[in-house]
C-alpha positions as CSV (number, residue, x, y, z in Angstrom):
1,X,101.1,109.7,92.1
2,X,97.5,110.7,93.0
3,X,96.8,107.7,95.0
4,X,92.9,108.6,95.3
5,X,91.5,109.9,92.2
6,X,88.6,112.4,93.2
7,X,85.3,111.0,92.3
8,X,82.9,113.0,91.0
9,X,79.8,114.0,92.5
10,X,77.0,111.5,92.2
11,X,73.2,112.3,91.1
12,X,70.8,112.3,92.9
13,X,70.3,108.1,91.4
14,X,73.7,107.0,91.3
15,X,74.3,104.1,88.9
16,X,75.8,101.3,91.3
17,X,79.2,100.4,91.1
18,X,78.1,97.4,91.9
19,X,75.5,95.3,91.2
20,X,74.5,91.3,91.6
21,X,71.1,90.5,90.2
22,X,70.1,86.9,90.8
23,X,73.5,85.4,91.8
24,X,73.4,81.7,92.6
25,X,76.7,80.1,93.0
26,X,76.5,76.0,93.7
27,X,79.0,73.2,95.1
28,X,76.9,70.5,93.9
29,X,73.6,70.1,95.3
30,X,74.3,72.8,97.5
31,X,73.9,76.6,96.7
32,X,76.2,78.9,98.9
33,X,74.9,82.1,97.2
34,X,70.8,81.6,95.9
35,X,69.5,84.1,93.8
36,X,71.5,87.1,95.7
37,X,70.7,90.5,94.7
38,X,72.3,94.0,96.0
39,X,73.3,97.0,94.6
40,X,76.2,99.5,96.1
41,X,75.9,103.0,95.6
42,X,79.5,104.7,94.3
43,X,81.5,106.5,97.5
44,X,79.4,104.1,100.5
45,X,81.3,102.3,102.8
46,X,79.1,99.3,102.5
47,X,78.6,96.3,105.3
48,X,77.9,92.6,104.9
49,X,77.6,90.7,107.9
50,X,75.6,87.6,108.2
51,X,76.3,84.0,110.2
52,X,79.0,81.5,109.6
53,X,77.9,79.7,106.9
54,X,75.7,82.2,104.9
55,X,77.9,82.8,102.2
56,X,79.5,86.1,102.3
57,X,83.3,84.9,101.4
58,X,81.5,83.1,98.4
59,X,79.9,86.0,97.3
60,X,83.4,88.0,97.6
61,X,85.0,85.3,95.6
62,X,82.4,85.9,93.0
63,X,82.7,89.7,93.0
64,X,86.4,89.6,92.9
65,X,86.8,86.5,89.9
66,X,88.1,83.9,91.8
67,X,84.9,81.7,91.2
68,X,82.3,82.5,88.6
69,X,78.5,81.8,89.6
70,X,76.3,79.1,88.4
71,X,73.7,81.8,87.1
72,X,73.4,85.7,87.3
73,X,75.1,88.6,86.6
74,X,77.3,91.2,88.1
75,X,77.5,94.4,86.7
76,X,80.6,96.8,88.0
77,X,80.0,100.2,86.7
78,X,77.5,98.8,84.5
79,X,79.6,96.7,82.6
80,X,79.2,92.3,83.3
81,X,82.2,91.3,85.1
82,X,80.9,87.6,85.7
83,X,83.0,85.6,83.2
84,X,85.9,87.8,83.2
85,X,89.2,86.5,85.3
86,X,90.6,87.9,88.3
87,X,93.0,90.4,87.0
88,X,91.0,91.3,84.7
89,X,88.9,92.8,87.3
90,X,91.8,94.0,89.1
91,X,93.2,96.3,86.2
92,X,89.5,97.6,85.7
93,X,89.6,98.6,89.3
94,X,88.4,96.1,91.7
95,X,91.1,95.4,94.5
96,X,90.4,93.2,97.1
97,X,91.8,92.2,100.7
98,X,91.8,88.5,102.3
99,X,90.5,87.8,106.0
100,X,94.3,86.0,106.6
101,X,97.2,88.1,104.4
102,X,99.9,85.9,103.4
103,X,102.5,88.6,102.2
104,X,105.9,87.4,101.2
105,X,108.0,86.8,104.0
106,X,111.3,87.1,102.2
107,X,110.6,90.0,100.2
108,X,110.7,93.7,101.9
109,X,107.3,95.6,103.3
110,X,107.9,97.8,100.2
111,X,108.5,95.1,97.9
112,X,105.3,93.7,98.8
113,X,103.7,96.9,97.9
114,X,105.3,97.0,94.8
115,X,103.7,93.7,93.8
116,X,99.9,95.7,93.5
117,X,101.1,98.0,90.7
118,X,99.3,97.5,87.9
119,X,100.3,98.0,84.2
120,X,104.0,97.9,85.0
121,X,105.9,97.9,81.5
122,X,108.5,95.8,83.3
123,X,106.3,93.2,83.0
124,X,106.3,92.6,79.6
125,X,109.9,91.3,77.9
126,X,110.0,93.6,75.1
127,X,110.0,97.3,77.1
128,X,112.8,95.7,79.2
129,X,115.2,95.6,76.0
130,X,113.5,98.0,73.9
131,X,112.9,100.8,76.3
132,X,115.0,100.2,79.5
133,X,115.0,103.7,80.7
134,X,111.1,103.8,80.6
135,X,111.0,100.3,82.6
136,X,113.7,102.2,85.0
137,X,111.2,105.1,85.7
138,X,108.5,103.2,86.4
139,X,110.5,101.0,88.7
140,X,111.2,104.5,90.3
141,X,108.0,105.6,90.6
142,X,106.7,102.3,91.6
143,X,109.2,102.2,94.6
144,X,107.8,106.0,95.6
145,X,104.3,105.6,95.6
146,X,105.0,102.1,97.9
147,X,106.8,104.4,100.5
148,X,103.7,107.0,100.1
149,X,101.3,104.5,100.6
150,X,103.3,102.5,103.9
151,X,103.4,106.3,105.1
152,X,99.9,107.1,104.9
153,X,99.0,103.1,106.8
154,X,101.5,103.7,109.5
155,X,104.7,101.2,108.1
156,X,106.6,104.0,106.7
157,X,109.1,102.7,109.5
158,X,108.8,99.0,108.2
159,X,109.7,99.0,104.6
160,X,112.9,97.8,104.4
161,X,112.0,95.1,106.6
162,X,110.8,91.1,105.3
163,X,107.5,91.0,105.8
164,X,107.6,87.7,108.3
165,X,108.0,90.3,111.2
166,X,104.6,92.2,111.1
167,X,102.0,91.3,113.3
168,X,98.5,90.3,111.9
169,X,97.4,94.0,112.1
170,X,100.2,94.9,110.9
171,X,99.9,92.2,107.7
172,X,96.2,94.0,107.3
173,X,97.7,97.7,107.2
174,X,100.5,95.9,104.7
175,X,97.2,94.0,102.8
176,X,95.5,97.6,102.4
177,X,98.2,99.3,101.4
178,X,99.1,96.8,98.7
179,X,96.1,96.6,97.6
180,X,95.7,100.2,96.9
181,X,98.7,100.2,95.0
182,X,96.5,98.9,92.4
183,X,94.5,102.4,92.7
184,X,91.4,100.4,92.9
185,X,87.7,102.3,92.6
186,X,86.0,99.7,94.8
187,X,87.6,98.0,97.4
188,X,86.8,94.6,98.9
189,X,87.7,94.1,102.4
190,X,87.0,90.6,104.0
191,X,87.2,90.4,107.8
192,X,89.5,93.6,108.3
193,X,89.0,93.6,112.0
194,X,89.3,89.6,112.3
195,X,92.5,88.8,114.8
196,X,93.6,92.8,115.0
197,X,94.7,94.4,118.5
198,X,92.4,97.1,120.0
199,X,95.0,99.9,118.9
200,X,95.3,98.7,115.6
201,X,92.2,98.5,115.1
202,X,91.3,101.8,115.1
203,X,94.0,102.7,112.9
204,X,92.5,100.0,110.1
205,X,89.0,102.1,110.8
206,X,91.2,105.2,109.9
207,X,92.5,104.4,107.3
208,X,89.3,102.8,105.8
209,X,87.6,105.8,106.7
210,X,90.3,108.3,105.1
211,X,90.1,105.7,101.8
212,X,86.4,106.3,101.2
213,X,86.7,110.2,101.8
214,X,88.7,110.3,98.7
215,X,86.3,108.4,96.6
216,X,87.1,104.9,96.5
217,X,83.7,102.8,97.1
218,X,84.3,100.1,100.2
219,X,82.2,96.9,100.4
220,X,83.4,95.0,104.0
221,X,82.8,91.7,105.4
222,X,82.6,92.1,109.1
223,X,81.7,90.6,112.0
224,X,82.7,93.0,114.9
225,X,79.1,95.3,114.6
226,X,81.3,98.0,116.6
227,X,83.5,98.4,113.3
228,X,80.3,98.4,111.4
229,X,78.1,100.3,113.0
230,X,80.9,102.8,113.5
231,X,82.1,102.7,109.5
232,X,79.1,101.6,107.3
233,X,76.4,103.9,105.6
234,X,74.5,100.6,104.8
235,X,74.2,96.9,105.7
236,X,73.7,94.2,103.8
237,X,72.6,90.6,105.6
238,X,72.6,87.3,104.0
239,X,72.1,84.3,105.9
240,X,71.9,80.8,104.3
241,X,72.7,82.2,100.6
242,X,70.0,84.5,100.1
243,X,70.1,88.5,101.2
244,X,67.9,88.6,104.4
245,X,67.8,92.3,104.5
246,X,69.4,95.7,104.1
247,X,69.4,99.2,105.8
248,X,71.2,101.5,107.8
249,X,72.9,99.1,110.9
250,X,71.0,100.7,113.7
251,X,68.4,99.2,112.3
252,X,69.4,96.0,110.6
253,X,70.6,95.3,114.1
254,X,67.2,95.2,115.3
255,X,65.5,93.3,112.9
256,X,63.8,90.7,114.5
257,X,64.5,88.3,111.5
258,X,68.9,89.1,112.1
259,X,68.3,88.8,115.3
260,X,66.9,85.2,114.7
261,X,69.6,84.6,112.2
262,X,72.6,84.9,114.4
263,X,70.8,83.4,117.7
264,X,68.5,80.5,116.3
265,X,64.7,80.3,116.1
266,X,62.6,81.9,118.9
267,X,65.4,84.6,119.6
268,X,63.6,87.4,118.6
């Protein structure tokens, strides 16, 4: 298995991966995401960091198909994604990662791996009975590329093990790795550093880091700046629904109007 497919080397313009134009997403009378609009270049690590509150997870929801907004588009690789269903985004090459994994506890490290694999013929009845050495090798396969992957996030040791006995940064490394399993081309990661261990940490940032050098586009929700600062190419900020600003984080950081955001009025 290649799990990275080299990408190829973008123009000068990239067409975005990703694009939102005009998003608004509302519970009601109130609108979480309001007229949002950002576009991610292919092969950025990408930031979005913004207050409790202003609507990031939303927006991640939106991108990923769990919710579909109340106007706009999105546009992955220049196709609209906004009606279609989560898995359908999913097998187009979307993968996304939660802020609290919930693997399952019974099943093995590696089996929980396995679950990400996409277009497994053992999934449909017919293969199973018709072509039962075909399902056999792909079970094979499946079960090799798990162990490749839980190598290269540092569980190789883990996989025969039930999942209930990793740690929370341990349950991230498990969440990435299962997640690329799926071979994704962008990857959404919400909260990667949220309730990790110094150590561990870095290794997530590794890992992150070595997953973009191969090609795969990463949009993050963060709120440690160190992580973002240390990872991103390019911020996004959104604050009360809307996209504040953007730019490279040394200088989003400064902005008098984030600054005011996260600190309350008069801060800057």
């Amino acid at each position: 298995m290649t799990l990275f497919a080299d990408a190829p080397r973008p123009a000068s313009r990239p067409t975005p991966i990703l694009a939102v134009e005009a998003v608004t997403k509302r519970f009601g009378g109130h609108a979480a995401v309001d007229q949002l609009s950002l576009s991610v270049p292919p092969g950025l690590i990408a930031g979005l960091i913004g207050p409790n509150g202003a609507g990031k997870s939303t927006l991640f929801d939106l991108l990923a198909g769990r919710q579909s907004p109340t106007q706009g588009r999105i546009l992955y690789e220049g196709q609209s994604i906004e009606r279609r269903p989560a898995h359908r985004r999913a097998a187009l090459g979307i993968g996304r990662t939660f802020q609290i994994p919930r693997p399952f506890g019974a099943l093995s490290v590696r089996d929980n791996v396995m679950l990400g694999r996409q277009h497994h013929p053992g999934e449909r009845l017919l293969p199973n009975f018709l072509q039962p050495a075909r399902v056999v090798e792909a079970e094979r396969a499946a079960r090799r590329d798990a162990d490749e992957l839980l190598a290269f996030v540092s569980l190789g040791h883990l996989a025969g093990s039930p999942a209930r006995v990793l740690s929370g940064g341990q349950r991230k490394l498990l969440e990435l790795a299962r997640v690329m399993m799926g071979q994704p081309r962008l990857l959404l990661l919400d909260e990667p550093a949220a309730g990790v261990n110094p150590s561990l940490l870095e290794t997530i940032m590794e890992k992150v880091a070595a997953i973009a050098a191969r090609g795969v586009t990463v949009f993050l929700i963060e709120h440690n700046m160190d992580l973002v600062s240390r990872l991103c190419g390019h911020v996004f900020v959104m604050a009360e629904g809307r996209l504040l600003c953007e730019g490279a984080p040394a200088v989003v950081v400064r902005d008098p109007r984030v600054i005011e955001a996260y600190l309350g009025t008069g801060a800057a």
